[in-house]
C-alpha positions as CSV (number, residue, x, y, z in Angstrom):
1,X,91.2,-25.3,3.7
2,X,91.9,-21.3,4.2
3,X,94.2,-22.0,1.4
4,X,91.6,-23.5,-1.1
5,X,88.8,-21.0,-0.2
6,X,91.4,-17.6,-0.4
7,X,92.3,-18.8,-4.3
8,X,88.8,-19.4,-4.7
9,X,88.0,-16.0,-4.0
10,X,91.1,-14.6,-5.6
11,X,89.7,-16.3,-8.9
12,X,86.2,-14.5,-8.4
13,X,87.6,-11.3,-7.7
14,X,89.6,-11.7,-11.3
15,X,86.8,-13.2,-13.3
16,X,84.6,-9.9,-11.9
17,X,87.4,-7.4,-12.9
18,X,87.9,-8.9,-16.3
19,X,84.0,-9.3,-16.7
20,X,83.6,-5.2,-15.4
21,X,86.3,-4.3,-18.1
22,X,84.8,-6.4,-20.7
23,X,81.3,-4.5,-20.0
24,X,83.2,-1.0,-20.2
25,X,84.8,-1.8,-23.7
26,X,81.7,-2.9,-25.2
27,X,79.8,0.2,-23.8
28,X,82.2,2.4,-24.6
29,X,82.6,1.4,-28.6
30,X,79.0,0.6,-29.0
31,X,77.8,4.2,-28.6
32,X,76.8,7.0,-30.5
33,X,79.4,9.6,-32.1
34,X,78.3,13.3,-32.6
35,X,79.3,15.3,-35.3
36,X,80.7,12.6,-37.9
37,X,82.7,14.0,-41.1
38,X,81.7,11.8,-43.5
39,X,83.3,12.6,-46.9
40,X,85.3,10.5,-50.4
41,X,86.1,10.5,-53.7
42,X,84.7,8.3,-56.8
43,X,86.8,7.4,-59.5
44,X,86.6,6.1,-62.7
45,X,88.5,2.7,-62.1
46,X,90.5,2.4,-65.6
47,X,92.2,5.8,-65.7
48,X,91.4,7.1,-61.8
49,X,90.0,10.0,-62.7
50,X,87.3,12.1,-60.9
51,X,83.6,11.4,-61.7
52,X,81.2,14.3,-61.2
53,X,77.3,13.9,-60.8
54,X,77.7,10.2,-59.5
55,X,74.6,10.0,-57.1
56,X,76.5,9.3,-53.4
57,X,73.8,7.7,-51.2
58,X,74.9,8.1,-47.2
59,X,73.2,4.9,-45.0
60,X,73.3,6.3,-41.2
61,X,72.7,3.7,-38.8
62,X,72.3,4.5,-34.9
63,X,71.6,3.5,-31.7
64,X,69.5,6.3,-31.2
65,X,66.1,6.5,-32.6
66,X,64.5,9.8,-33.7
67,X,62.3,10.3,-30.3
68,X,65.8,9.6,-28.2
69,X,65.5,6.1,-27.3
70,X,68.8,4.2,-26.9
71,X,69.8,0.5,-27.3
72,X,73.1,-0.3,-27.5
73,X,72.3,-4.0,-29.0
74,X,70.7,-2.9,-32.2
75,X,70.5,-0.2,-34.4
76,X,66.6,1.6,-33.6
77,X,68.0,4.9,-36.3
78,X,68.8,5.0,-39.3
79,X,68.9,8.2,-41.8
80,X,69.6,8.2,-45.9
81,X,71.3,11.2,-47.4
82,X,71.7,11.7,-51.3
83,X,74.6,13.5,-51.9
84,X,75.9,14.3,-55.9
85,X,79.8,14.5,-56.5
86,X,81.1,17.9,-57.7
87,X,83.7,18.4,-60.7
88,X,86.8,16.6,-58.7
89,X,84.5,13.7,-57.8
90,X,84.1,14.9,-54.3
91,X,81.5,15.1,-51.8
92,X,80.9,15.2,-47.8
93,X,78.4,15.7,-45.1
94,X,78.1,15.9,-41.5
95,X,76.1,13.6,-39.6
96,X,74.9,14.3,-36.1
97,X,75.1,11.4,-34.8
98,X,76.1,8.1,-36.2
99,X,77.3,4.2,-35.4
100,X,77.8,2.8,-38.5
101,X,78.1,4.0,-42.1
102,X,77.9,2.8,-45.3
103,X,77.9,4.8,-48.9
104,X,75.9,3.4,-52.3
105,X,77.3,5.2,-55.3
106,X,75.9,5.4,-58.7
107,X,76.4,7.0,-62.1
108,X,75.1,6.3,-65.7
109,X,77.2,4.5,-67.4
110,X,78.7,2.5,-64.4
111,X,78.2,-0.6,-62.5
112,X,76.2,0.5,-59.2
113,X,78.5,0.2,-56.3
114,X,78.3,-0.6,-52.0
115,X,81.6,0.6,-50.7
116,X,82.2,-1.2,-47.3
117,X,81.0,0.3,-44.5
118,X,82.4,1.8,-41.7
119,X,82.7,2.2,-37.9
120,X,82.0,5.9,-37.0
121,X,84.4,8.0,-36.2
122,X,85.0,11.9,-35.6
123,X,86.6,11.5,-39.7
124,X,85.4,8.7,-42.1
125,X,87.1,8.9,-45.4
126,X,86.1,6.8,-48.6
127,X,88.0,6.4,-52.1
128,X,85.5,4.8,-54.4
129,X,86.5,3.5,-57.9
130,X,83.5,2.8,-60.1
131,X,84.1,0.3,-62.6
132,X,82.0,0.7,-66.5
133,X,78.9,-1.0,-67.5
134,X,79.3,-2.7,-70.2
């Protein structure tokens, strides 16, 4: 019997660690990051080279509404910056604060285009190639 009821408690201790670590993890990735680097390139898809003046739109989401209120299980924030590509096709910004990122790029002459987005990160780097309307 003292055997039965030890290994039962051995089996609750490791189903509470494992549970506990499981809860850290998800905390720990499902927070905010401060001071994101957010920057790319767009392309022209046939002949890969830069294209200037495409309008770069920046989607933000975060866990962290504007008046400071957190939840970890949705996204209560979200921000939209317009960005325009100089003469090498480039562009960047730095968020504050961010969870999630995606980028919207579009240009006259070119199929609109959602790049994928992104888990935030201190760096988040896109390479966009814009394919032309036809």
């Amino acid at each position: 019997m003292k055997q039965i009821i030890s290994r039962l408690l051995i089996a609750i201790l490791v189903i509470l660690a494992l549970a506990s670590v499981y809860i850290f993890i998800y905390y720990y990735n499902n927070q905010d990051v401060n001071d994101i680097k957010v920057e790319g390139y767009v392309l022209d898809s046939s002949n890969s080279q830069p294209l200037k003046d495409v309008k770069v739109t920046v989607i933000n989401d975060r866990y962290e509404n504007d008046n400071g209120h957190k939840n970890y299980d949705e996204y209560l924030g979200q921000d939209k910056i317009e960005l325009k590509t100089d003469t090498k096709g480039y562009y960047s910004i730095v968020l504050k604060k961010s969870a999630y990122v995606y980028i919207y790029t579009k240009k006259d002459g070119y199929k609109p285009l959602e790049e994928k987005g992104k888990q935030a990160q201190k760096l988040l780097t896109f390479k966009t190639y814009m394919n032309r309307s036809k």
